[in-house]
N, C-alpha and C positions, 0 to 999 in steps of 0.2 A: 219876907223882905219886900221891901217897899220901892216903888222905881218912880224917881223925879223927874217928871217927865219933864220940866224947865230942864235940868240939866243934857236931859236927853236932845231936848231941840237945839240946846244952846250946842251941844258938840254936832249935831247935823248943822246945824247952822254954820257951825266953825269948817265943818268937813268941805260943806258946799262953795265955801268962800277960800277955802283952801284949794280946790278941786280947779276954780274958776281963777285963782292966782297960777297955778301951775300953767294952768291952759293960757291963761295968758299972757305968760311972762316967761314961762320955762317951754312948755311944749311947741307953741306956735314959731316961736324963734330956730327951735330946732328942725321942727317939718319946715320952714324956710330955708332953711340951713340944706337939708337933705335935698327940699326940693334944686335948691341953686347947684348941689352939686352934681343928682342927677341930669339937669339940663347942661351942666358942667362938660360932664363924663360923654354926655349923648354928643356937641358940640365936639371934642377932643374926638371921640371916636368917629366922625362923620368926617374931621379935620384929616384922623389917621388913612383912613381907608382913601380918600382923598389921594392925599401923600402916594399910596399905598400904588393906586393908580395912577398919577406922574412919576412915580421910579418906576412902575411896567412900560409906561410909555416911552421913558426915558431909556429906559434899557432897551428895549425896542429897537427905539429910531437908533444905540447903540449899535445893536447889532446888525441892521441893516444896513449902517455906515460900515462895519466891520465887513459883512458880507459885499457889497460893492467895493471896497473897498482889494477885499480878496480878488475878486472876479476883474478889477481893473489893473490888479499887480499880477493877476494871468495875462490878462491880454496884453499888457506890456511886455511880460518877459515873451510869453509868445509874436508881440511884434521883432522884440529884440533879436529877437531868435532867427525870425523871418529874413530879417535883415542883415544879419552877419553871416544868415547861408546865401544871401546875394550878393553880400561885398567877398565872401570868401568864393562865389563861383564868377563873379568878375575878375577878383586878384590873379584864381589859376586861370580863366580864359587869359587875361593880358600877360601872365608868364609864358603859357601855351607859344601866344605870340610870340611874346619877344627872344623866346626859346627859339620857335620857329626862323625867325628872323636873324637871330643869331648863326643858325642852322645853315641857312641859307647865304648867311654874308662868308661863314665860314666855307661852305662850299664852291659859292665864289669865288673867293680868297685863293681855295685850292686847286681850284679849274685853273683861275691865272694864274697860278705857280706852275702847274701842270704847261698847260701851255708856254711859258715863257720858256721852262727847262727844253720843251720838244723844242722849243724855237732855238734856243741855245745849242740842241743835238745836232739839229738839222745845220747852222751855221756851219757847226762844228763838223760834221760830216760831209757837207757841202767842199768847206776848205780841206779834207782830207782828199774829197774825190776830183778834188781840182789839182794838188798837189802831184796825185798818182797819174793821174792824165797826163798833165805838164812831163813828168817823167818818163811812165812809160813811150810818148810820143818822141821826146829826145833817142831816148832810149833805143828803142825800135824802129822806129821812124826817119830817124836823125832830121824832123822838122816841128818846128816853134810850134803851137797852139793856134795861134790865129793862123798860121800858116793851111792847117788842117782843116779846121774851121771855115777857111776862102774856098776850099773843091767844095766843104758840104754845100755852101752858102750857092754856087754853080748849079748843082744837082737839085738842090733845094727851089732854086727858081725856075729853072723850064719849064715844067709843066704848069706854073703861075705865072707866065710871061702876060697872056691875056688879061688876064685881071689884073697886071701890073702895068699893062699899056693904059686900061680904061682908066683905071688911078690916079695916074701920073698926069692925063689930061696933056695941054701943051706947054708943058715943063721942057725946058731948052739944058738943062744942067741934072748932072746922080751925080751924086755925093758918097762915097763912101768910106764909113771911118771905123778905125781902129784903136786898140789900147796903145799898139808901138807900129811903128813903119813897116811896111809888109816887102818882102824880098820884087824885087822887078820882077821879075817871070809872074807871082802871082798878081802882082798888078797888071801886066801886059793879060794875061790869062783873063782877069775879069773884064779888063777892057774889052777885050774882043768879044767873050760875051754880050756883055748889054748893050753897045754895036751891032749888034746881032741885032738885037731884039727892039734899040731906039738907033736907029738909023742917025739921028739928027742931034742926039744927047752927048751934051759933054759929057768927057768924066772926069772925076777929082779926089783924089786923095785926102783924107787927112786925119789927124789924130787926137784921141780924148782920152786922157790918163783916167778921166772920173772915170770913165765906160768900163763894163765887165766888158775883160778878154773874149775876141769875137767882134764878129762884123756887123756895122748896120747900114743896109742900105737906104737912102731916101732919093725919091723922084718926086717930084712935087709935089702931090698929098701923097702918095704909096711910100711906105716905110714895109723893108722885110728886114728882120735883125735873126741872124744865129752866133748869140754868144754862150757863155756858161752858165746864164740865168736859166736857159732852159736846161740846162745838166741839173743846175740847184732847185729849179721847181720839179722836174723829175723824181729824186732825191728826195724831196718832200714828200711829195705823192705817194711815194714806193714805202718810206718811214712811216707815213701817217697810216697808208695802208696797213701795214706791219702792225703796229701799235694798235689800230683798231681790229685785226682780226687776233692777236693777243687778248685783247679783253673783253671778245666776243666769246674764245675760248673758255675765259677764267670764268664768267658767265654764266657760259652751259654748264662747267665742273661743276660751281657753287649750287648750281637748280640742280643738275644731277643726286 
């Protein structure tokens, strides 16, 4: 067998210009191809990781926002907190108060109740023990009030005659008065007294319906009075006394 070698060159020939059309038409376009899309890929992925790193950052500064965010909605609720245990420990201080206050007006309130009733007793007790006097003295006595009241009023001054001279200064007129007209004899009887005792003083009669039953004498600055006020202040005294060693009593029971 015989081998042509024109033919032989002619298909290398053919091969080589087939090999160099490929390369240059088909293959070089595709390794540009590859290469545009590896630079492609490498860009996208540089792009990604990128990205990849703003959403770390971004979720980040998220949750740091988040976190501050917690720690400032503590510290408010623990302001809040702070705060309504101070308006709620001012609220019961100013009830405290005004409890207290109320406490206090009510006590008040109840001392002058207290008081006005003792004062109501005493009136009331006064006018009984003026009542039984007035009586009894009729009664046993067969003389007025103020009648009886003229001896005390006698007995009552001698031994004050001095300090009823110094008093009286250079007073020319006594004066003394009553609730009703006093019998003569008791008038002659005081007269003679304080005659006695001012030589140079008138004396004068007269009468004052306003005035509690009983005498009062005046020389010109010296005033001596014995009427029932000192029965009523007595009276008092003796009540009040009463009453307060009663609740000195209930007192001690209750410590007891």
């Amino acid at each position: 067998m015989s081998i042509d070698w024109i033919t032989v060159a002619a298909q290398i020939a053919n091969f080589l210009v087939l090999v160099w059309l490929l390369k240059r038409f088909l293959y070089r376009p595709i390794l540009d191809g590859i290469d545009a899309r590896e630079v492609e890929i490498r860009d996208r992925m540089q792009e990604a990781v990128l990205a990849k790193e703003q959403a770390r950052a971004v979720e980040k500064a998220y949750q740091d926002k988040v976190h501050a965010l917690n720690v400032a909605q503590s510290e408010m609720t623990e302001t809040i907190r702070k705060s309504a245990e101070e308006q709620r420990d001012v609220l019961l201080a100013d009830a405290q108060k005004r409890l207290e206050r109320e406490h206090d007006a009510l006590k008040t309130h109840l001392d002058d109740e207290a008081q006005k009733y003792t004062a109501k007793m005493h009136r009331a007790g006064a006018g009984a023990l003026l009542s039984l006097t007035r009586k009894a003295l009729r009664d046993l006595a067969d003389e007025t009030l103020e009648v009886r009241i003229a001896h005390r009023l006698v007995e009552q001054a001698k031994p004050m005659v001095p300090d009823l001279q110094r008093a009286a200064g250079q007073a020319t007129e006594a004066v003394i008065t009553s609730q009703s007209s006093l019998p003569d004899l008791v008038e002659e009887e005081l007269t003679s007294e304080l005659r006695g005792a001012f030589p140079e003083v008138a004396v004068r009669f007269g009468t004052d319906e306003a005035q509690a039953p009983g005498l009062v004498l005046r020389v010109g600055g010296a005033q001596l009075a014995w009427t029932v006020d000192s029965y009523i202040d007595g009276l008092a005294c003796l009540i009040e006394e009463q009453l307060t060693a009663g609740n000195d009593l209930r007192v001690k029971s209750h410590e007891q």
